[in-house]
Residue, then its C-alpha position, 0 to 999 in steps of 0.5 A: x220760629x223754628x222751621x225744621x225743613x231742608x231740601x237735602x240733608x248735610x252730613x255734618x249737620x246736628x240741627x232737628x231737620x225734615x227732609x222735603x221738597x213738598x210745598x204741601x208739607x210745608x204749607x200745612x206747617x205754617x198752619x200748625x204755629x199758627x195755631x201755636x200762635x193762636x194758642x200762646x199769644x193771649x197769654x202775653x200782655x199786649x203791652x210786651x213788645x218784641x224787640x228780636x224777631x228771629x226764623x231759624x232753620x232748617x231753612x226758613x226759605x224753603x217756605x215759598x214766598x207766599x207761605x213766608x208771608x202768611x206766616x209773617x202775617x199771623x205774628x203781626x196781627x198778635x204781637x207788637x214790634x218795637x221800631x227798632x225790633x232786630x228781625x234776622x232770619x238764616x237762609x240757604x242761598x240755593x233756595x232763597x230768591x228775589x221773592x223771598x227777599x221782597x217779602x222779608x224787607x216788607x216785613x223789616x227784616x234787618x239782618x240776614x244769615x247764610x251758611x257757607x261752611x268752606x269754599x273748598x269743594x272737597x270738603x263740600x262735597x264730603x258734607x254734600x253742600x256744593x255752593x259756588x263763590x260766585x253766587x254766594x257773592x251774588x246772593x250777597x250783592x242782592x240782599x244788600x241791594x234789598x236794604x238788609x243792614x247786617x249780612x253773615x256768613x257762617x263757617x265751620x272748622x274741622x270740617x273733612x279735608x280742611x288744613x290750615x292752609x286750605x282755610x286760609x283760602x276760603x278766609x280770603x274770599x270771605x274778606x272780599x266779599x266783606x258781610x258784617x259778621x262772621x259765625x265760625x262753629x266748631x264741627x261737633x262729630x257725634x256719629x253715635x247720637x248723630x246717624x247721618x255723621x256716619x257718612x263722614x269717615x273719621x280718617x277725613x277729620x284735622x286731627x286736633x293740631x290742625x283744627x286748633x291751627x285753622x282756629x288759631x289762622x281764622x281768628x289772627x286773621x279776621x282780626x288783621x283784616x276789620x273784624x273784632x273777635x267777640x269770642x267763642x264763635x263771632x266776629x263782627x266790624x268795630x261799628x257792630x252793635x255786637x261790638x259796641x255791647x262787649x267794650x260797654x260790658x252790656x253783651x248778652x247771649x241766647x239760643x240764637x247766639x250773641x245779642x245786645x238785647x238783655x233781659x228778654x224773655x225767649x218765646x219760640x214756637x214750632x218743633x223742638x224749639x226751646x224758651x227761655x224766661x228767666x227760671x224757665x226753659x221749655x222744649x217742644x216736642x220734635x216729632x212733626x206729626x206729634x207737635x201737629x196732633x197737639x196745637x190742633x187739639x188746642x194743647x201746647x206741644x211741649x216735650x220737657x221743661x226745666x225750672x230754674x233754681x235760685x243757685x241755676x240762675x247765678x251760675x248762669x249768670x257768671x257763665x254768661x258774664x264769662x262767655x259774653x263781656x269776659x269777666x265777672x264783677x265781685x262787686x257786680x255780683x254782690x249787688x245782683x245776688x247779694x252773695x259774696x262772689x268768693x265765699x259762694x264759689x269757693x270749690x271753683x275759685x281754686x280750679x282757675x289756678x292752671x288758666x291763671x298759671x297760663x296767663x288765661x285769666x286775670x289773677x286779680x280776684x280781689x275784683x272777681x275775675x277777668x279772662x285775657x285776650x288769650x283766653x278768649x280761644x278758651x273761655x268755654x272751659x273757663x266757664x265750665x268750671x262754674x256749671x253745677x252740672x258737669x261738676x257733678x258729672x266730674x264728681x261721679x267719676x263719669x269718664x263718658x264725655x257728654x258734649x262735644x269737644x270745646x275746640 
């Protein structure tokens, strides 16, 4: 579920927000995926259990405790939740209290998120996000006080002002506070498309040797102080479910990161939320007054939808073995698609050669292929490779890069 509001806009930020302080607003959202709900839930077999619960933002917590919890309430009268169902949300601390908490445990909210980004308060100044050491650790104290199993922090390099060594000490305080799993993002500086990132000078930035030295320090040294490094952007403890599905070869990953819940079918409801079946993406329009004008008249705010193609699926499938459990199985391949694995990526195979020349990835193709623990920091462009649609892109000769850089 997304919740698309905020009280202040960060300048980094490049989620689909709405800035707002009234309650009234946010009141009558709930209304709206209600009635979203209303409309989507009697499609879905009774028999279907969810198994992942999850409220992104924005922040979730800008709902009052009492809209949080009539919201709540209308996906329990529609849907069935398996005992063990994950039921995560992300918070901003500054604006989430004892009550909202309660209200989340009633509802058997297990895990729950929290953006810190850099303890430094140049660099929170620069993004306009002050947030205090002492109350991050307060706040942390009382969700685990409240019984939520799993808390995470997340954090972001490349941020204004930050070095290796000004990181270094937010890293620090970050391991005395100990939450169970950390989220540690590449800042995506896209003023073009992202208007608000303007307020951000370019000359404030690490430059590309220095962001990849505060990556390089944060991954030595979560992983010198109990975190396993599950790739790309996450760490959790040894004992983490996270990390458990990697070493079993089971991970998988969604729109709300890491998971260990293969299989699922992704609903999302509210503005600009994506979901995700298995030949199917579709995207609901962004627009508040446009979603609202639609699931009143009783249609579904859809925006766009994509349907997968049978070549879609495998890539993704490769894409997701890579980024997930670090390696893809010629055999495993084979008895999922029915395809050999070498004959079908024949034009890719041959572009491993530099990631292989480097020690980025095993060499044994025979077997399929198997990034090293090196390759980690790099499994995006490995992975890369795979996507149909960059190579078209790269075929075309589009010099214009159209994401943002991988590291």
């Amino acid at each position: 579920i997304h919740i698309p509001f905020c009280e202040e806009r960060c300048s980094y930020c490049a989620c689909n927000v709405i800035i707002t302080r009234r309650e009234d607003v946010a009141d009558n959202y709930v209304d709206l995926v209600s009635k979203e709900v209303d409309l989507i839930a009697p499609e879905i077999s009774k028999l279907r259990r969810v198994n992942q619960f999850h409220l992104g933002g924005g922040t979730p917590t800008q709902l009052s405790p009492r809209s949080l919890e009539r919201l709540l309430d209308r996906f329990a009268v529609h849907f069935m939740f398996e005992e063990s169902a994950e039921r995560s949300i992300e918070v901003d601390l500054r604006v989430t209290n004892a009550d909202h908490l309660r209200v989340l445990r009633d509802h058997q909210f297990n895990r729950i998120s929290m953006g810190v980004q850099d303890f430094s308060e140049e660099t929170q100044k620069a993004i306009n996000r002050p947030q205090g050491v002492d109350e991050t650790r307060e706040f942390i104290r009382l969700c685990r006080e409240y019984g939520f199993e799993s808390v995470n922090i997340d954090l972001v390099y490349g941020l204004p002002f930050q070095t290796a060594d000004s990181f270094a000490r937010t890293m620090e305080i970050v391991y005395e506070i100990d939450p169970d799993r950390i989220a540690l993002y590449n800042y995506a500086h896209l003023p073009a498309k992202i208007p608000h990132q303007r307020r951000i000078q370019e000359a404030w930035l690490p430059d590309a040797e220095e962001r990849f030295a505060i990556f390089k320090r944060a991954v030595e040294g979560f992983t010198q102080n109990g975190y396993v490094y599950i790739g790309m952007d996450h760490f959790a403890k040894p004992t983490d479910e996270l990390t458990r599905a990697q070493r079993e070869g089971t991970l998988q990953r969604n729109f709300m990161g890491f998971t260990t819940r293969a299989g699922a079918d992704l609903y999302a409801f509210g503005t600009s939320s994506i979901s995700s079946l298995p030949a199917l993406y579709v995207q609901n329009v962004k627009k508040l007054k446009t979603y609202g004008d639609a699931v009143t008249a009783g249609r579904l705010p859809i925006e766009r939808g994509m349907e997968l193609t049978r070549d879609d699926r495998i890539r993704r499938w490769v894409i997701m073995e890579l980024m997930c459990n670090l390696r893809v199985s010629a055999r495993r391949f084979a008895e999922q698609w029915g395809e050999d694995f070498h004959a079908y990526f024949a034009e890719e195979l041959p572009r491993l050669r530099p990631f292989i020349a480097d020690g980025l990835v095993n060499p044994g193709l025979s077997e399929g292929i198997r990034v090293t623990e090196m390759g980690q920091i790099i499994v995006r462009p490995v992975a890369m490779i795979f996507d149909a649609y960059l190579n078209f892109a790269r075929k075309a000769g589009s010099s214009t890069p159209v994401f943002s850089r991988t590291l």
